[in-house]
N, C-alpha and C positions, 0 to 999 in steps of 0.2 A: 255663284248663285246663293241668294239667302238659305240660310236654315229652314227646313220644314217643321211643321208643326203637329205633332201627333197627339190630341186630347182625348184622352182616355177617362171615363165617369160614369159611375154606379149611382144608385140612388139609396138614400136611406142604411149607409156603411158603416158612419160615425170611425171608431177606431176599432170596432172587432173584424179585425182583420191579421193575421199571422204575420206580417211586420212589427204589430205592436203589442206580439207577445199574446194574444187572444188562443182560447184553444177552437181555432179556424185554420181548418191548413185550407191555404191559398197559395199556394206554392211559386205561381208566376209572381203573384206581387213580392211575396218574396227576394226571388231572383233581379225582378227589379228596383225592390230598394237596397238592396246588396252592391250591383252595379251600380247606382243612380247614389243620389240624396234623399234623408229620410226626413223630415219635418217634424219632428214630435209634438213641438207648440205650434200648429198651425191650427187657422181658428176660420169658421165661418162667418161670415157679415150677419145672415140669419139662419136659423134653425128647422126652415119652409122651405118647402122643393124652388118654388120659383124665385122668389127672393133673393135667395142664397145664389144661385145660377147667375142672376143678375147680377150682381155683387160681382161675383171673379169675372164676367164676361164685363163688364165695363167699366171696370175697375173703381166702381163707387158704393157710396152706401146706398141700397134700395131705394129708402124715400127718396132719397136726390133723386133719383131714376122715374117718380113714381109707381115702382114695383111694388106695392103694398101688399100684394096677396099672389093667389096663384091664377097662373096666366087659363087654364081650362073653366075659369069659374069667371073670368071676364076682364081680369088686368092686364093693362099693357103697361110696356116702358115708353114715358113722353114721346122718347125719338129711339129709335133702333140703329139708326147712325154711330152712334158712338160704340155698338157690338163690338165683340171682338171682329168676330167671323166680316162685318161690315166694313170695320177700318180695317183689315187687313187685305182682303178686296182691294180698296183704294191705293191700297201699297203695291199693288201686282200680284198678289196671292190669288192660287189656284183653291175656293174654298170648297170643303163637300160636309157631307152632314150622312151618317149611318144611325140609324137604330132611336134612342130617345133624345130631345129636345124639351126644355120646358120652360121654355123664356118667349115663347108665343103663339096666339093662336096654329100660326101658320110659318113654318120655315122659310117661306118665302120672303117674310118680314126681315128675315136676321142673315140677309148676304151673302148666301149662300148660291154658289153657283147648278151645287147638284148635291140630291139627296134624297137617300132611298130610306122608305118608310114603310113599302109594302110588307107586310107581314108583322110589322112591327105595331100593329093595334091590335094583333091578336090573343084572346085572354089568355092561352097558355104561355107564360113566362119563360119556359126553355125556346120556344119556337121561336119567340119574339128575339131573345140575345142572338140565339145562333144565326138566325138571318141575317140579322146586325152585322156580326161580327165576320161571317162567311163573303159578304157583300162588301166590307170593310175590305178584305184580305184579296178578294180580287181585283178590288180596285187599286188595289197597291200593287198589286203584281202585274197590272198591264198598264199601266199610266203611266202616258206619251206627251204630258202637257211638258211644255216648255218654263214653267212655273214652278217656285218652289210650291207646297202646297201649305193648306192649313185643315185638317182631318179632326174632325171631333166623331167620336163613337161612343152612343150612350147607351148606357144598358139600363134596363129595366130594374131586375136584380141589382139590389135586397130588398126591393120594395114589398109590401105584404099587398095581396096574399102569396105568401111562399110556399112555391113547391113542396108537396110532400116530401119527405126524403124515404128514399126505399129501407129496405128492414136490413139490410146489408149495409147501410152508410156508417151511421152509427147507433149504439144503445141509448133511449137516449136517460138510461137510468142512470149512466154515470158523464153527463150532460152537465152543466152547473147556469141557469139562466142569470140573467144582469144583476148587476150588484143592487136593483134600486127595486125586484122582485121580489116576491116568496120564491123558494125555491120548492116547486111541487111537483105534481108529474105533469101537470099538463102544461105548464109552463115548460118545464125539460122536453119535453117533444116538442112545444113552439120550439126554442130556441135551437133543437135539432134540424127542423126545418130552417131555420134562419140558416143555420152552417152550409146546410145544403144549395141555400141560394145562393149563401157566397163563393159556395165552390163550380154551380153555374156562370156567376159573375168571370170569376178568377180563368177557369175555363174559353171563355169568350174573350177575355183579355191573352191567352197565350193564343188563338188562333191569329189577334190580330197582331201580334207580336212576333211572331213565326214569320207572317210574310212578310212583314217590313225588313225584317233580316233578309229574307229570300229575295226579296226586290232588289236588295243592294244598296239602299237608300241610311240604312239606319246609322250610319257614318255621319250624314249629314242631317240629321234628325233631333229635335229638342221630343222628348217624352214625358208626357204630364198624366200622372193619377191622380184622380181627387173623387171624393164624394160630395154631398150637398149638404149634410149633416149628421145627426146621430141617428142614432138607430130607432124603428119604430116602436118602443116600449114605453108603458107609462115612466115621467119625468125624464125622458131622453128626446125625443123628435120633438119640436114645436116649444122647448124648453133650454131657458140662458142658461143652464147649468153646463159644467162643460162636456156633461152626456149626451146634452144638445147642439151642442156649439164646437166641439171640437172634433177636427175632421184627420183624417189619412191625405197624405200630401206628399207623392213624390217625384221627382225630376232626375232624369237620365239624359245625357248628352254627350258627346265626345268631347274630350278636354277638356272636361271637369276635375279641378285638384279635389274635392270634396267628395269625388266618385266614390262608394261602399263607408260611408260616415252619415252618422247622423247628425241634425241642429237643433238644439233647442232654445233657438234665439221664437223671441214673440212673432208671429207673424200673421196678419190677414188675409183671407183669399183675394182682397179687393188687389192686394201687394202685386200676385201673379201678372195683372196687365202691365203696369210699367215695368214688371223684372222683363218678362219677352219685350219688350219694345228697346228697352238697354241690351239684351241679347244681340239683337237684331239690329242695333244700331237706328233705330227709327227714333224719332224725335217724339217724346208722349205727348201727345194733345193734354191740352190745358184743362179737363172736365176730370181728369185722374185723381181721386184722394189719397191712392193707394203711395205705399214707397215702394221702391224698386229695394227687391234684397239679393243683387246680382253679386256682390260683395260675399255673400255666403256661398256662392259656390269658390270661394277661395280663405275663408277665413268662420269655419262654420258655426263660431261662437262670437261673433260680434251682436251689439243690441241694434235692431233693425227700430223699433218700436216700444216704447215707455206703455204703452196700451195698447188694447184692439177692443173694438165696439162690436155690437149685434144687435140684432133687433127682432122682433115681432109685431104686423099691424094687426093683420089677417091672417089667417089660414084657413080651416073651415069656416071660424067663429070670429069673429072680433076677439082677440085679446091680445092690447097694444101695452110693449115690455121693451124696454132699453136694457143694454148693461155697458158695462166698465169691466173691463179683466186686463191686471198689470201679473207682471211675474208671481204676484203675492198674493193678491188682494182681485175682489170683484167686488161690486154694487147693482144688481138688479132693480128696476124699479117700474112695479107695473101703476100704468095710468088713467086705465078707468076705476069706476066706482064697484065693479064686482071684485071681490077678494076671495071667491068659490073658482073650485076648479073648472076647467070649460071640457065636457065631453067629448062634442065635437072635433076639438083639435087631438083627441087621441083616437091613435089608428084599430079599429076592429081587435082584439086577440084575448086569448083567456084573460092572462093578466090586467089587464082590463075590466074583464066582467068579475073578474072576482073581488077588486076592488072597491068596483061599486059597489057590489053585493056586501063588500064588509063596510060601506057608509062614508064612500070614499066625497061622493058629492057632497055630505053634512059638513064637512073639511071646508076650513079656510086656511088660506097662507096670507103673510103680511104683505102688505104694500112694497114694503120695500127690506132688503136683505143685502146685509155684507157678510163675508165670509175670507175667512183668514184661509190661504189654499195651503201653507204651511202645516201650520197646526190641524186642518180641516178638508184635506181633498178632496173629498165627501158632500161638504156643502150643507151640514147639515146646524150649525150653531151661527145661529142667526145674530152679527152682532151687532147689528145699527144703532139698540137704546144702550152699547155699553159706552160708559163714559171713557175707557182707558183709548178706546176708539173711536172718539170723537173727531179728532184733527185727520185722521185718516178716511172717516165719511166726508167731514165738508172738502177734503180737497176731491175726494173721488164724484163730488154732487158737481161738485162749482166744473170739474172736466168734462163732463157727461153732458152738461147741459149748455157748454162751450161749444159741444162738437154738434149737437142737434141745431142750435142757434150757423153754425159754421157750415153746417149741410143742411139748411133749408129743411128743415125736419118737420113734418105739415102738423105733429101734435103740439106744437107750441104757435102755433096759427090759429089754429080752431079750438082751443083748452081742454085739446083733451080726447075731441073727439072727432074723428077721421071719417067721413061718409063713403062708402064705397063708390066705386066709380057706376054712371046709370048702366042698368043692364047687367051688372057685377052679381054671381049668383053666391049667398053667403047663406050661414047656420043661425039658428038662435042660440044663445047663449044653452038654452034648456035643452037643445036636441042631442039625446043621444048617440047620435050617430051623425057623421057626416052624409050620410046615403040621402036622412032627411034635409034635401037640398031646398031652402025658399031662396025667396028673391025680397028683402027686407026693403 
């Protein structure tokens, strides 16, 4: 019998998570990138819940998919067929669905033979995982299908709003929030809350961990952790920096030479569907951009990828963003005429409003931005008008707009500008807040 498939996915994780050295103890993903393969450079297709989703789930970039935005505000993918969850179906896969999804209206669209969701809209966020993950665990412990399976279990958690965390978790005076924050106090309690979410997450991920061992099955199991992007803080979620774009990414399996090693070879999430399809011995349908990097569960420093791309069309707000990121070097390049920051696509939190308040919207940023990751991990010295880095933007331009021309990229159809789909509910540029929902 094939290998089974256990996907396991948080929302809103990026890399503060105690794998990569973050001060978050999450102790199961720990244990599991210890056992498993750690991804270091693994990178999201985009830096939006659904988009990004899409991306690893069909192994393409978004706009190929038409996923431009997110699926609760009115976007779909052209065809749903090409899903994971849908071609593996086709394969003989036993598929089921726990806790969060967010690649369509309705689970039913994406292949799915069974899937529990009750309890999972409810707004307290511990309620919501543990159902998940409780409903997850049982069904590993009595399942009689004749099928290998394909199991994805999504957790709600990191997503804000986060759980308070009780007075007992941590202080959170000696707290330290993101490197792209003030560090204050009420930022130190956000980011205490953030920890607290993750140890919800992390929590929900050892119960369904536990029973897949206790089933018996985890011998014959491929284990996949990932997130959908960076964390929800200003210049991280909804943003090509790699605070936005760079994800947690591990895989655990039996007879992995690379088992307790980590890679820091380049990698896509779009990569994930042809690496399971070489896994598995399935033949990749022809719609895959991704490459397969099955090669690194035996060699974990080969170059899989010269680059990885991302993107942004939509999120709350329109603001459409490409980039380029090679081992070195990125290129950002946003494509409308606004060069002010967009409110809307940042999520509710102090850091945020204190922002504003210090005139964060009077702020523009350039069009376009290269950044040496060497000299610059940070992202902060903008160098596209430097001349000594001239030959290193035009090659990184003339790639970028290969690969948009290469995947049917709909901003280079319409110059520029993308209309959302009819019925697609989006922000104005000006709104504050994404709560302020129009229909543009």
């Amino acid at each position: 019998m094939k290998k089974n498939i256990l996907y396991l996915h948080t929302h809103d994780s990026g890399r503060y998570l105690e794998p990569f050295g973050a001060a978050v103890k999450t102790p199961n993903l720990m244990k599991l990138a210890q056992e498993g393969t750690l991804f270091r450079q693994a990178y999201c297709a985009a830096p939006t819940c659904s988009p990004s989703r899409v991306g690893l789930l069909s192994g393409q970039s978004p706009h190929s998919t038409n996923m431009l935005g997110l699926a609760q505000r009115g976007f779909q993918m052209d065809c749903y067929d090409t899903h994971l969850s849908n071609f593996l179906r086709n394969q003989g896969y036993h598929t089921c669905l726990f806790g969060v999804q967010h690649e369509a209206p309705e689970p039913s669209m994406l292949g799915y033979d069974y899937w529990f969701d009750e309890d999972c809209h409810h707004s307290e966020f511990i309620l919501r995982d543990t159902a998940a993950s409780t409903h997850a665990a049982d069904y590993l412990l009595n399942y009689q299908e004749d099928k290998p399976f394909f199991m994805s279990v999504g957790f709600i958690n990191t997503h804000r709003r986060y759980p308070k965390a009780p007075d007992d978790f941590v202080n959170p005076d000696y707290v330290k929030p993101p490197m792209t924050i003030p560090d204050t106090k009420e930022n130190r309690k956000d980011m205490a809350d953030f920890m607290y979410s993750a140890k919800i997450a992390d929590d929900s991920v050892g119960v369904v961990l536990d029973a897949l061992k206790r089933s018996g099955r985890e011998d014959n199991t491929i284990i996949i952790f990932t997130t959908d992007h960076g964390i929800a803080f200003p210049f991280m979620k909804c943003n090509c920096y790699d605070t936005g774009i760079g994800v947690t990414l591990i895989m655990k399996f039996t007879g992995n030479q690379a088992a307790g090693k980590v890679s820091d070879s380049l990698i896509s999430q779009i990569d994930v569907y042809p690496t399971l399809c070489d896994m598995l011995e399935i033949r990749k349908p022809d719609y895959l951009q991704g490459r397969s990097f099955v090669g690194l569960f035996t060699d974990p420093e080969q170059e899989i990828n010269s680059e990885v791309f991302a993107e942004v069309t939509y999120h709350a707000a329109y603001e459409p963003m490409r980039c380029i990121r090679t081992s070195r070097y990125k290129l950002i390049r946003y494509f409308d005429c606004h060069n002010g920051y967009v409110p809307a696509n940042i999520d509710a939190s102090p850091s945020k409003d204190d922002m504003i308040d210090a005139g964060l919207l009077r702020q523009t940023h350039e069009r376009e931005m290269l950044f040496d990751l060497a000299l610059d991990p940070l992202e902060r010295k903008n160098l596209v008008n430097s001349n000594d880095c001239k030959d290193i933007y035009d090659d990184l331009r003339l790639r970028l707009e290969n690969w948009m021309e290469r995947t049917g990229d709909p901003l280079l159809r319409v110059g520029y500008r993308v209309p959302k789909p009819e019925g697609a509910w989006v922000n104005r540029l000006s709104d504050l807040d994404p709560g302020c929902t129009i229909s543009e």
